[in-house]
N, C-alpha and C positions, 0 to 999 in steps of 0.2 A: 438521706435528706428527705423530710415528711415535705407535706405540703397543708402545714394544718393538719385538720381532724380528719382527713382524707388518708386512705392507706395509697402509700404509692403500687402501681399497675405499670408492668410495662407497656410500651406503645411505640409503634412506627416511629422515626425521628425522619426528619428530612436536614441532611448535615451538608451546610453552605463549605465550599470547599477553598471559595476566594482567598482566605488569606486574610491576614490584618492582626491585629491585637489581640482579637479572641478569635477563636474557632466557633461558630453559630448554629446553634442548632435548634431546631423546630418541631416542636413536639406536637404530632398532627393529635392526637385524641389525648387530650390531656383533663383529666377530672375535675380542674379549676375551674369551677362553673360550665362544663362542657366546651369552652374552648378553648383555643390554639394560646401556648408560649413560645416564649423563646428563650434557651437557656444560651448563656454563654460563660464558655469553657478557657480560661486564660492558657495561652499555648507560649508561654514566652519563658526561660529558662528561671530557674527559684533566685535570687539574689536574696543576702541577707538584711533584713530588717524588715523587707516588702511586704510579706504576709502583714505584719503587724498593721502596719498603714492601711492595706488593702480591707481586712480588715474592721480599722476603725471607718473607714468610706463607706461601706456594706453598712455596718449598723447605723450610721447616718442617712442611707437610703431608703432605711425601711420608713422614716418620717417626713422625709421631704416631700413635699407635694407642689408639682408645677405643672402648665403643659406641655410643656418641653422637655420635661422627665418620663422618662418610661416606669411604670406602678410596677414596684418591689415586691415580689413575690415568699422569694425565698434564694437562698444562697449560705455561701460558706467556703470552707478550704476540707478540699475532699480527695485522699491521697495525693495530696502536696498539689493539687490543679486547684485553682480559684474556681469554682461556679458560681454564677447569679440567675434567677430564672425571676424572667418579668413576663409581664403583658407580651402580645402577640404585636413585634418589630419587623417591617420589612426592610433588609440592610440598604445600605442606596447602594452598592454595585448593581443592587437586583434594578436598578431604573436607568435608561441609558439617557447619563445627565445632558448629552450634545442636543436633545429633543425639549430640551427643557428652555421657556422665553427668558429672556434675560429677567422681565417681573418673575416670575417661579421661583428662579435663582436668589434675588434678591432678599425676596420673603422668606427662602427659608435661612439662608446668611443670618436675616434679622432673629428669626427664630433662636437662632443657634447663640449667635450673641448675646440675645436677653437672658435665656435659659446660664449660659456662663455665667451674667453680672449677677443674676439671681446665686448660683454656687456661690459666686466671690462671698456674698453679701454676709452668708451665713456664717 
């Protein structure tokens, strides 16, 4: 997987261990403009048809533009694991949500819901 006209380098990764849908990984010196991504590595067993979908999702990422969207980097299906590599994401397990005022919570709720209606919409 390139990244553009960039030759890939390897580099440190910092790999989130939590758990979830994908497995997360962070790519501290990454050549994309000098800084930080995060690639995320689908860790969920292959069902058949999914790649296909997953797939067609991915090439609809690379155009979509919202704030609520993380900016599309590069990705694919790479020995049978989904990769996506976007912009530098900090997961929310990394922020402990019990510190967060009820307005925090709600803005980003709303956040999350516009960014959805926006998906449906397309």
């Amino acid at each position: 997987m390139g990244m553009g006209r960039y030759e890939s380098v390897p580099a440190p990764m910092e790999i989130d261990a939590r758990g979830g849908m994908f497995a997360c990984h962070v790519l501290k010196q990454a050549e994309w403009k000098g800084g930080m991504v995060t690639i995320f590595v689908d860790n969920q067993p292959p069902v058949l048809g999914r790649y296909r979908v997953i797939s067609q999702d991915v090439k609809a990422s690379r155009v979509l533009r919202h704030p609520g969207l993380l900016k599309y980097i590069d990705g694919g299906i790479m020995g049978g694991e989904v990769v996506v590599v976007t912009e530098y994401a900090k997961p929310l397990q990394h922020y402990d949500l019990g510190k967060l005022s009820p307005l925090h919570v709600s803005g980003g709720l709303l956040s999350i819901l516009q960014t959805l209606v926006f998906m449906h919409d397309r």
